[in-house]
DRENKEGU-995871 format. One record per residue (C-alpha): residue in three letters; x, z, y. Coordinates in steps of 0.2 Angstrom, whole numbers, plus 2048, in hexadecimal, padded with zeros to 3 digits. Each point is the difference from the previous one (the first is absolute). Layout:
// DRENKEGU-995871
ALAXZY
...
END
This chain:
// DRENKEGU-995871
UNK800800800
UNK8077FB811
UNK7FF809811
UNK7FC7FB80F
UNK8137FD805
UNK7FE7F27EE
UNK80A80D7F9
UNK7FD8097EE
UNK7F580E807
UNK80A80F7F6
UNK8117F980A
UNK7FA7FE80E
UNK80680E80C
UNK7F27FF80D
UNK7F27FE7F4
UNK8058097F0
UNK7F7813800
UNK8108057F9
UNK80C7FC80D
UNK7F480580D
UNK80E80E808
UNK80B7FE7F6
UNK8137FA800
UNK7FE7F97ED
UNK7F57F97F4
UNK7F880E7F6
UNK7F27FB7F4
UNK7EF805805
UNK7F980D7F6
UNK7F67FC7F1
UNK7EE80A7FE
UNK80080B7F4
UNK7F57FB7F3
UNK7EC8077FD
UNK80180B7F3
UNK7F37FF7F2
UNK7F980D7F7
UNK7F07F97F2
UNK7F280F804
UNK7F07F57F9
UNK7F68097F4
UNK80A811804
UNK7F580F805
UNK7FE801812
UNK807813802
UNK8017FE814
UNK7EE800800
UNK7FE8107FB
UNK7FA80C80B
UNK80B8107FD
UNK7F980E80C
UNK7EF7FD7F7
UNK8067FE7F0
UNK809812803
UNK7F0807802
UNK7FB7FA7F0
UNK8118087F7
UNK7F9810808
UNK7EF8007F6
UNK80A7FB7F1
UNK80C812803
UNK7F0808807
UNK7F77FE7EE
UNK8128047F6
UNK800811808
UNK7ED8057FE
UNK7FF80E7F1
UNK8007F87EF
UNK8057F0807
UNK8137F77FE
UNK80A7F2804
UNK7F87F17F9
UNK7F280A7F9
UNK7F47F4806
UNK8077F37F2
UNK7FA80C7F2
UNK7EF802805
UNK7F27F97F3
UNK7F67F5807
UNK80A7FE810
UNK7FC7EF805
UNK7ED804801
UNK803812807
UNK80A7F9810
UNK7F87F3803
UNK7F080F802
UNK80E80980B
UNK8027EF80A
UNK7ED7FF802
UNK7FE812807
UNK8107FE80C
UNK7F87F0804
UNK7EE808804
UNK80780D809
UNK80B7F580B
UNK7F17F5803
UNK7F580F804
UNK80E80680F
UNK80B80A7FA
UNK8117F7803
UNK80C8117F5
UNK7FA8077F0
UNK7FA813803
UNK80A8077EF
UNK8117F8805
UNK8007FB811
UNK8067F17FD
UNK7F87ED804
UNK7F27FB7F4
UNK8067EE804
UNK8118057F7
UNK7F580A7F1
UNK7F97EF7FF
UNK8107F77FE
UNK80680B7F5
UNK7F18017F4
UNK8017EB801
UNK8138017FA
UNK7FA80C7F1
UNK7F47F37FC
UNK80C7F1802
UNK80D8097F3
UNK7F18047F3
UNK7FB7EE803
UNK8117FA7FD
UNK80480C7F1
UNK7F37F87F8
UNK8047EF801
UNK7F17FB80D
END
């Protein structure tokens, strides 16, 4: 490619970026190249919502604690895909009726509905559906 001076543009000392203050020829800078990085059909963790998913860890400690109760109690229960999806219903009906924090733990009853959807996801999953 020529300059305007029907010179080869990268010699050319008026034309040339690279000689552009300078006393001699120095390459132009290559760009670096745009990394790549193959995300399709990775889960989308940046979506996440932390700070209300944190309220929803705080339901699962509140119910490890309560007497009788343990870690991961929940997965040992009979019948537990029916029973919290109940739960879910009553957290759902009291939320709908108003109340916005559950009166026995004081926590959201949106996040004792998350929750109680979770239980009923890994009792769905356990069983294949």
């Amino acid at each position: 490619m020529k300059c305007l001076h029907n010179l080869p543009a990268i010699v050319c000392q008026v034309c040339s970026p690279a000689f552009i203050g300078l006393d001699a020829w120095v390459p132009a800078a290559r760009p670096e190249p745009t990394g790549f990085k193959d995300h399709r059909k990775k889960f989308r963790w940046g979506l996440m919502v932390y700070d209300a998913l944190e309220v929803v860890v705080q339901v699962l400690g509140y119910g490890a604690e309560k007497p009788g109760y343990s870690d991961n109690n929940w997965q040992r229960v009979e019948g537990g895909e029916q029973l919290y999806a109940e739960a879910m219903q009553r957290h759902l009906s009291k939320l709908m009726q108003g109340e916005i924090r559950d009166a026995e733990s004081g926590l959201h009853h949106a996040a004792h509905i998350a929750c109680n959807a979770l239980f009923v996801v890994w009792f769905q999953l356990k069983r294949g559906a």
